[in-house]
BAFI-3210 file (N, C-alpha, C; in Angstrom, 3 decimals, decimal comma, padded with zeros to 6 digits):
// residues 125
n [1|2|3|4|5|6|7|8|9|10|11|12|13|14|15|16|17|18|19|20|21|22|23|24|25|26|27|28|29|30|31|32|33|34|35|36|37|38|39|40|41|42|43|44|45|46|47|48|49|50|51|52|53|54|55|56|57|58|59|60|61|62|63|64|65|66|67|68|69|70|71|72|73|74|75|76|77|78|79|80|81|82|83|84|85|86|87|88|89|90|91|92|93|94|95|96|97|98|99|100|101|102|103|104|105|106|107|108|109|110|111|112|113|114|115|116|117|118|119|120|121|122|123|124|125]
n.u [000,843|000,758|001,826|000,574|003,163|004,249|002,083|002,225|004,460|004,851|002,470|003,861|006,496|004,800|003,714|006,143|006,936|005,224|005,883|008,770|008,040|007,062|005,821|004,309|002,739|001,932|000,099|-001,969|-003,657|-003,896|-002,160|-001,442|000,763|004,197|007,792|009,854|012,791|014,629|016,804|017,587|019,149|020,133|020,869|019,556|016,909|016,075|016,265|014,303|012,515|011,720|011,546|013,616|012,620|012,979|015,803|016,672|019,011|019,906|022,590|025,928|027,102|024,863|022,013|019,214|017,261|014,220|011,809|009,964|007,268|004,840|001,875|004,017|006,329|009,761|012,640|015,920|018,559|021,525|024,633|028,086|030,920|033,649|036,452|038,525|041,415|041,795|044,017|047,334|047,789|049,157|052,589|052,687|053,518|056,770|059,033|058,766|057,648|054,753|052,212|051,318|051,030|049,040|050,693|049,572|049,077|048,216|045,427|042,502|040,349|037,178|033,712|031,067|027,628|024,631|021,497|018,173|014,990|011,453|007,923|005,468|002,106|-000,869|-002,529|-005,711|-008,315]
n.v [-001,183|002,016|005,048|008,358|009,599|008,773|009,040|012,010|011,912|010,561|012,458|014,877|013,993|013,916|016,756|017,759|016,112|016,740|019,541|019,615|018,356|020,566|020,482|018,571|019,007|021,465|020,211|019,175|020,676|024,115|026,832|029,810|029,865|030,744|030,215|032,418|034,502|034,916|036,764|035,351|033,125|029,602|028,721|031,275|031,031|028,461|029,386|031,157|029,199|027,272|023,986|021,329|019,436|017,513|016,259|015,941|015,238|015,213|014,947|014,417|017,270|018,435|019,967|020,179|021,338|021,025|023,199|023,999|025,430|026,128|027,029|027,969|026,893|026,390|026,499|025,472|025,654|024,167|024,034|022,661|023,268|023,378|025,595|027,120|025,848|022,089|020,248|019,035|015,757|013,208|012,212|008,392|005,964|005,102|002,280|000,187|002,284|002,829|003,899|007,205|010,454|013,450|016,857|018,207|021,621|020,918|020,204|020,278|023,209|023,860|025,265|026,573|027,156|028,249|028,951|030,607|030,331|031,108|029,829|031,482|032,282|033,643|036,769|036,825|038,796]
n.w [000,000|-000,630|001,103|002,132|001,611|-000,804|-002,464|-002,578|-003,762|-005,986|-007,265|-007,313|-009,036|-011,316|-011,591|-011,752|-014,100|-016,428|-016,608|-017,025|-019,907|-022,016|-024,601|-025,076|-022,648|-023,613|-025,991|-024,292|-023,094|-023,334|-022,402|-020,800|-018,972|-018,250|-018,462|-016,965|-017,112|-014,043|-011,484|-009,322|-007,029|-007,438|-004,747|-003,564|-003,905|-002,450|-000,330|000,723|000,476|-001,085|-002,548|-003,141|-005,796|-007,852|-010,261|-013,418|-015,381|-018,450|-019,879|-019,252|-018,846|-018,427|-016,065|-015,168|-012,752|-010,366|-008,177|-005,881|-004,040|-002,226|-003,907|-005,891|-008,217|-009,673|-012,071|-012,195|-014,499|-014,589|-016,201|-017,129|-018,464|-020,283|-019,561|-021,548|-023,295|-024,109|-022,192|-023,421|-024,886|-022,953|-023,106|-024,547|-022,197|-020,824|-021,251|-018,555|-017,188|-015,519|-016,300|-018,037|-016,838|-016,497|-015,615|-012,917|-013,602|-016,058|-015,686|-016,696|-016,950|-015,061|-015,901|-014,589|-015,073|-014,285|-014,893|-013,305|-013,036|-013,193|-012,615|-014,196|-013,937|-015,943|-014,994|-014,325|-015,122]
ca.u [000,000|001,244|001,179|000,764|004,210|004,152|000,897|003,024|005,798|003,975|001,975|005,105|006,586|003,899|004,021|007,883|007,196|004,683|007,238|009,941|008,195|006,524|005,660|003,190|002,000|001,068|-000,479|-002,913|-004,491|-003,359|-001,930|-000,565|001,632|005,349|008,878|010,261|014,394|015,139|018,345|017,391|020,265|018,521|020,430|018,202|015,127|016,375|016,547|012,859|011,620|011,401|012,166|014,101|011,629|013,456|016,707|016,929|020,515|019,920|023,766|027,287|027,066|023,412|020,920|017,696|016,736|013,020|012,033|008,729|007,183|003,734|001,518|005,044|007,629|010,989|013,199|017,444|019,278|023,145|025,534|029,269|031,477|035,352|036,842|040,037|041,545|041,915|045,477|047,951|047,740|050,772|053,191|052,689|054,633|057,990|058,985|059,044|056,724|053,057|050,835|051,499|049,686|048,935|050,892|048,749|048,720|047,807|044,328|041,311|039,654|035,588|032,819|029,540|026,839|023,333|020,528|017,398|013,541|009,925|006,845|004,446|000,677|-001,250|-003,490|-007,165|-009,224]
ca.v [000,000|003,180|006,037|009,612|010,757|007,881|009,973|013,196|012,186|010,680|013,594|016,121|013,082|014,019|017,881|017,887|015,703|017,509|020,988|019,180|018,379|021,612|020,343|017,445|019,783|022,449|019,220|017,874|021,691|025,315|027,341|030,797|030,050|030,774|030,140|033,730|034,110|035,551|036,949|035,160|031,669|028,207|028,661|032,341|030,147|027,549|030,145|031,399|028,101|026,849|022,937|020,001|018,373|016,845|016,223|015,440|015,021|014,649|014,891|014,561|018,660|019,640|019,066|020,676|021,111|021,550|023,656|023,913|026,600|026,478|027,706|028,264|025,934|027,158|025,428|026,301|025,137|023,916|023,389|022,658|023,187|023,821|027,143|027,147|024,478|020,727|020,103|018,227|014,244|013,067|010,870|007,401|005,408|004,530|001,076|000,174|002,909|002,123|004,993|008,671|011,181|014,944|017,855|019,041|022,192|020,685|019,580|021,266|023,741|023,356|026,459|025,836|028,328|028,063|030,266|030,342|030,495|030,701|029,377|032,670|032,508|034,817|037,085|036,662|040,070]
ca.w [000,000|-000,892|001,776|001,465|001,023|-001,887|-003,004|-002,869|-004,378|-007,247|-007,348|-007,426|-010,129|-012,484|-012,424|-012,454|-015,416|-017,179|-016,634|-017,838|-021,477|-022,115|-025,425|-024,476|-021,476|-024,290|-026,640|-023,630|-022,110|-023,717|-021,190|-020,788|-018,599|-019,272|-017,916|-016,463|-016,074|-012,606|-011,273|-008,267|-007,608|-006,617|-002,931|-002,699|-003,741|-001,318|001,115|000,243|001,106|-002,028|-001,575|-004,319|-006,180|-008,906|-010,643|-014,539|-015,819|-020,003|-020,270|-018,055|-018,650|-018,051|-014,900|-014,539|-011,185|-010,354|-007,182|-005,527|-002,845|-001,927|-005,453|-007,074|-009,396|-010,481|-012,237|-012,557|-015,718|-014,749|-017,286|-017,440|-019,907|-020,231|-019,532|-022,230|-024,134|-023,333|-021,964|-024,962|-024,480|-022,484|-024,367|-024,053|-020,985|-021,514|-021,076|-017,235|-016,711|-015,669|-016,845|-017,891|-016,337|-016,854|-014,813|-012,525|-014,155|-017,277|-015,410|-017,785|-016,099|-015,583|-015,716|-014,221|-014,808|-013,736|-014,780|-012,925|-014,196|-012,076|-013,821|-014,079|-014,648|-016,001|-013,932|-014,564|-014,005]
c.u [000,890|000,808|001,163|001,618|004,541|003,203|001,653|004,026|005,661|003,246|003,259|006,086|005,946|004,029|005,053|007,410|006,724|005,707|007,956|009,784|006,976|005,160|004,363|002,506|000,713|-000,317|-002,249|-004,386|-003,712|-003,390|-001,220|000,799|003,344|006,646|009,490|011,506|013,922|016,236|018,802|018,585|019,071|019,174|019,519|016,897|014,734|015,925|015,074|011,918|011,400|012,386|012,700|012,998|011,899|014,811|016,378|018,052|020,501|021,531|024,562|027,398|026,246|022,519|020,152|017,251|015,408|012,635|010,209|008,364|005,668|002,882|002,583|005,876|008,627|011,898|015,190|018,440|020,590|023,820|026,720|029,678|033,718|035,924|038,655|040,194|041,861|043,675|046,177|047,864|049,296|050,994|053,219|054,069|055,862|058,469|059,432|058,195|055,226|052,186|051,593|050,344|049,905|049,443|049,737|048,199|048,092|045,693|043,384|040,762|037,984|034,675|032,071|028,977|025,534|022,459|018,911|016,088|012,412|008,431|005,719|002,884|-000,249|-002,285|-004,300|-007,498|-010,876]
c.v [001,249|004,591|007,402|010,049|010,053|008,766|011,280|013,210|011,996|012,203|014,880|015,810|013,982|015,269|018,004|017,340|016,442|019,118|020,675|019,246|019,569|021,176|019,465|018,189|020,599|021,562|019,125|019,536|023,228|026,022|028,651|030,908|029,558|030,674|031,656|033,951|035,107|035,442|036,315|033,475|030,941|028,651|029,894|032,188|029,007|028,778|030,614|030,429|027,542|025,094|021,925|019,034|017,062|016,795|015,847|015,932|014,587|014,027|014,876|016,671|019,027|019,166|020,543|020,052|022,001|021,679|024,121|024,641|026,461|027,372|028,460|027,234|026,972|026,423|026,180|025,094|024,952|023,565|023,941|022,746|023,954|024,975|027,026|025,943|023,579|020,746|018,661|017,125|013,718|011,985|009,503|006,503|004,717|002,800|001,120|001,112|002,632|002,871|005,885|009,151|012,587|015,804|018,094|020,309|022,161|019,951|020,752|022,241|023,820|025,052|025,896|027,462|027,970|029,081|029,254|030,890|030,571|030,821|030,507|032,074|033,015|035,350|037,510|037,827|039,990]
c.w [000,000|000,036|001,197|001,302|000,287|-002,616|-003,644|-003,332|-005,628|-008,011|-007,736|-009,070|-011,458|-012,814|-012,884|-014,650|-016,525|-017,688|-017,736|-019,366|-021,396|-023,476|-025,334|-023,538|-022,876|-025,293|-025,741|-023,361|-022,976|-022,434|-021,404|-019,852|-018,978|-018,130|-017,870|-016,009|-014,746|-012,240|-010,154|-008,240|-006,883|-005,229|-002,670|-002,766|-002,624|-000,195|001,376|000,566|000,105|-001,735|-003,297|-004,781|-007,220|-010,213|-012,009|-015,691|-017,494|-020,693|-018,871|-017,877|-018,102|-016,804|-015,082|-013,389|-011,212|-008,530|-006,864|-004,396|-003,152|-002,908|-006,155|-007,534|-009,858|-010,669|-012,475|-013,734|-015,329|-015,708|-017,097|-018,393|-019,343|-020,774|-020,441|-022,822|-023,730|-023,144|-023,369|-024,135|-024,462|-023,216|-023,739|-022,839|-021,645|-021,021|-019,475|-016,467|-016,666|-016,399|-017,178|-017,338|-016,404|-015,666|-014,214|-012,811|-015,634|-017,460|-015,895|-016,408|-016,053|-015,260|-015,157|-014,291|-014,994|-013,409|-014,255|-013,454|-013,676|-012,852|-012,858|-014,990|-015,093|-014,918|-014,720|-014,166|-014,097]
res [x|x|x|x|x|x|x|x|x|x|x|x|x|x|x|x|x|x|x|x|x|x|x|x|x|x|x|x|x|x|x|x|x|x|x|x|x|x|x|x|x|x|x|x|x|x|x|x|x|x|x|x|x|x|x|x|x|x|x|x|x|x|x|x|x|x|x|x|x|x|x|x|x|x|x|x|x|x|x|x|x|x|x|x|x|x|x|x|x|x|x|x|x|x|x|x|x|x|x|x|x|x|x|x|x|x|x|x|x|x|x|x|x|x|x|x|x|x|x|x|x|x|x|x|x]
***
């Protein structure tokens, strides 16, 4: 038997999911509502009370994180990517040697930047 925070997680499951494909959302119900950037980061939505609802990782670069607050959703886009050029590929091991391995300074360097988004609805008058 499935309790209620099985209920609610399902339940949370399904909008995340729906969010996630916009495309199928727009298919099933027409909706005005629209994804809104904000300058705001996920920890000052964290901090807001806004709580982790859902992780979806498409790639080793990208995660969409989906964020939830009491009649609000907001979702924050992460993506990595490499700041400068890949370090040259060390020369193969010499005999007696086990591995090569890359200078430490020769270790890539990584970006991360993560814009954030809060699902707006229109207002009815």
């Amino acid at each position: 038997m499935i309790g209620a925070a099985g209920i609610r997680l399902t339940l949370a499951f399904g909008l995340v999911t729906a969010l996630a494909n916009p495309i199928a959302a727009e298919s099933r119900a027409p909706t005005d509502e629209q994804w809104r950037p904000t300058d705001r980061s996920m920890a000052e939505l964290v901090e807001d009370g806004y709580e982790l609802v859902s992780v979806i990782a498409p790639s080793n670069q990208t995660r969409t994180y989906f964020l939830r607050k009491t009649g609000k959703v907001a979702k924050c886009r992460e993506e990595a990517s490499l700041d400068g050029p890949l370090p040259a590929v060390p020369p193969l091991p010499s005999k007696g040697q086990a591995y090569a391995m890359l200078e430490s300074s020769d270790v890539p360097k990584m970006r991360t930047d993560i814009e954030c988004a809060v699902l707006m609805r229109p207002e009815h008058s």
